[in-house]
Phi, psi and omega in degrees: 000337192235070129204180231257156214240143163267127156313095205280027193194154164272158189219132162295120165224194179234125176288135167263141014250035169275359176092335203297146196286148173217115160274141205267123218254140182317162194077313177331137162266150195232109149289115146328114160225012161208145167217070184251176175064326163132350179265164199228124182238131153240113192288118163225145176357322199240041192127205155268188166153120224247128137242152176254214222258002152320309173269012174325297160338335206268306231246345205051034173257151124322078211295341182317285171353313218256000181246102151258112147291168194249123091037308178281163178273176176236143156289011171296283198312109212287186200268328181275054188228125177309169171316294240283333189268285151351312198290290194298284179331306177313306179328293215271023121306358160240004175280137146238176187267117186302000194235358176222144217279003209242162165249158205290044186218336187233033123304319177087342164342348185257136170237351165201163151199162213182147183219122168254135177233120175285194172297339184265005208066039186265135167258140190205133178258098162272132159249122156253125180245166174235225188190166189296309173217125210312341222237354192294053186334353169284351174331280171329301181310294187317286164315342176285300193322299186308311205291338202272339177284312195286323150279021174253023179265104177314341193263355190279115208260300168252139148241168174230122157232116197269126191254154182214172220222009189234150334272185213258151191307134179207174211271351162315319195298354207246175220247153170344311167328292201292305183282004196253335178258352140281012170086005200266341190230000000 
């Protein structure tokens, strides 16, 4: 995975972690050095720096190729959910923080999530998530990600990812899953 590639186009990326938009110029040499979720974490000359899986072509990736979901369950994920809700946890098993190998969900960063159905029969997702640290400018990007996996759920009509700071995130959150591929158990 970590090696290294020319941009075969210029490609719009995101700086990590300040969040801020970049374009990275055709030619640039590059490392991969995450590819999880359908996004791309890259090392270049000013940094880190996340594309997504749209600008794969950028990269000499295939984006088809490249959208694998990932499958396992979480010990997040509470026990008690409707489908429809299940569908949105799976979704947000594929979002991830671009600086870490795990997904936010078995990070434990998701702290609520709900499927509401109104009168006219519209689905709506609330999510409230938090980030490792309050201070992370990739906050927003994460959070674009989660709201863009949960529409793409054919029964889903709206979502909201409320990112929120109580209580506050410690590495107790993250779920089995999450510490057996970070080495911590």
């Amino acid at each position: 995975m970590h090696s290294s590639l020319e941009l075969k186009r210029e490609v719009e990326a995101i700086q990590i972690p300040s969040g801020d938009s970049i374009t990275l110029p055709l030619g640039m040499k590059v490392i991969i050095t995450q590819s999880l979720g359908g996004t791309y974490t890259v090392a270049t000359d000013f940094g880190l720096a996340r594309v997504q899986a749209k600008d794969a072509d950028a990269l000499g990736i295939d984006e088809d190729a490249s959208k694998k979901e990932e499958a396992s369950t979480s010990s997040n994920i509470p026990g008690e959910i409707s489908d429809l809700e299940g569908q949105v946890w799976n979704q947000l098993k594929n979002v991830y923080d671009p600086e870490i190998p795990v997904n936010i969900v078995d990070l434990g960063l998701v702290y609520d999530c709900t499927v509401t159905t109104d009168e006219a029969g519209k689905h709506k997702a609330t999510v409230k998530m938090t980030l490792t640290a309050p201070g992370c400018g990739m906050g927003p990007t994460i959070a674009a990600d989660a709201q863009s996996r949960i529409m793409t759920i054919e029964e889903m009509d709206d979502a909201a990812v409320e990112l929120v700071w109580d209580p506050a995130w410690n590495q107790g959150m993250i779920s089995v899953e999450g510490k057996m591929k970070l080495g911590m158990i």
